[in-house]
C-alpha positions in Angstrom: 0.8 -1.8 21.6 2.0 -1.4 24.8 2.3 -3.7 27.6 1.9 -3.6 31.5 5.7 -2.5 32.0 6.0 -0.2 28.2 7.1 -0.7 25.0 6.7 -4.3 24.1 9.9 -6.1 23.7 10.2 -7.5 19.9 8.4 -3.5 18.8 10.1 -2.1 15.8 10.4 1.8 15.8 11.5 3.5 13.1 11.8 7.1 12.0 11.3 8.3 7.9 12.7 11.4 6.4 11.0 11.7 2.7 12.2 14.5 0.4 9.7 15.3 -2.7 10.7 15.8 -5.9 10.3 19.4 -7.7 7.0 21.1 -7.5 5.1 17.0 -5.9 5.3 18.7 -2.0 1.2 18.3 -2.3 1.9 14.8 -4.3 4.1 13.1 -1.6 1.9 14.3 1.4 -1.2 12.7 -0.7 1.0 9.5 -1.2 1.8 9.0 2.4 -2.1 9.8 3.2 -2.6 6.5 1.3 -0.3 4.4 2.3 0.4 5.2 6.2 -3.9 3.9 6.0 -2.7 1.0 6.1 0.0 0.8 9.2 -3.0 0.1 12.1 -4.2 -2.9 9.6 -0.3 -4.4 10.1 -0.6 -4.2 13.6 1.4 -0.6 13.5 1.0 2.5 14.5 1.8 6.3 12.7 3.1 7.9 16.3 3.6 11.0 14.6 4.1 12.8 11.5 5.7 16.3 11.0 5.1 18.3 7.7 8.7 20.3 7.1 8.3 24.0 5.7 10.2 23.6 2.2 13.3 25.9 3.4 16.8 24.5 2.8 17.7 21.2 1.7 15.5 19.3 5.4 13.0 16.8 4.6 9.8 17.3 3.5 7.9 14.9 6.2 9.0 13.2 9.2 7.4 10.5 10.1 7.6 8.2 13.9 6.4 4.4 13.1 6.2 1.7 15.6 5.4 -2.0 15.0 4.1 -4.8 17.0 7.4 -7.3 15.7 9.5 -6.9 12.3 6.9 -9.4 10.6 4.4 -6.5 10.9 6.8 -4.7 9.6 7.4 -6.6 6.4 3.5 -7.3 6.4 3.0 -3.5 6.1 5.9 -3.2 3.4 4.4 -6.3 1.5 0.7 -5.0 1.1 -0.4 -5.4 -2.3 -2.4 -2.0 -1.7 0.7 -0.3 -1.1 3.2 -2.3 -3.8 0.7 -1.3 -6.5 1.7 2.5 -5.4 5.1 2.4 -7.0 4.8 4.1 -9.5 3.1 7.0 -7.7 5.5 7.1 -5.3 8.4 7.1 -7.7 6.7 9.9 -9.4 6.9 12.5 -6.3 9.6 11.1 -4.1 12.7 11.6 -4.7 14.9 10.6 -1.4 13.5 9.0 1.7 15.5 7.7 4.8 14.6 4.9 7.1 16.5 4.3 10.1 15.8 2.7 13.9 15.0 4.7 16.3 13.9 4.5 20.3 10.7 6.6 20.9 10.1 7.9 24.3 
């Protein structure tokens, strides 16, 4: 994904804070197994991903993406593989935040 002289221009990078809900800790880290399988298929890739330690009111996981272009992006987001998940991730998270970000 990267070019001759680094990132490549149009790349979204993006950084995800997911909280579980009560007692799915296990649930939510099974969840995200599943679905960040299919990042590398939408020309993305899982840079890295940080498991928090439960204490205090801090996420849960921390995840770095980065995307070839948004319509990766929204290609990834779209996957029928993943939309069919809903329900499952409904069930065991209960706050994420998505937010640009540079990655050095």
């Amino acid at each position: 994904m990267e070019s001759d002289g680094g990132a490549m221009a149009d790349a979204v990078e993006l950084c995800c804070l997911l909280w579980a809900r009560e007692g799915e800790r296990a649930g939510l880290s099974e969840y995200e197994d599943r679905v960040l399988a299919l990042v590398a298929e939408h020309h993305g890739e899982v840079v890295q991903r940080a498991i928090g330690g439960g204490a205090g009111d801090g996420p849960d996981e921390v995840q770095l993406y980065r995307f070839l272009d948004d319509a990766a992006l929204r290609g990834y987001l779209a996957d029928p593989r993943r939309t069919a998940l809903a329900e499952e991730r409904d069930r065991v998270i209960a706050r994420t935040e998505l937010f640009p970000v540079t990655i050095r």
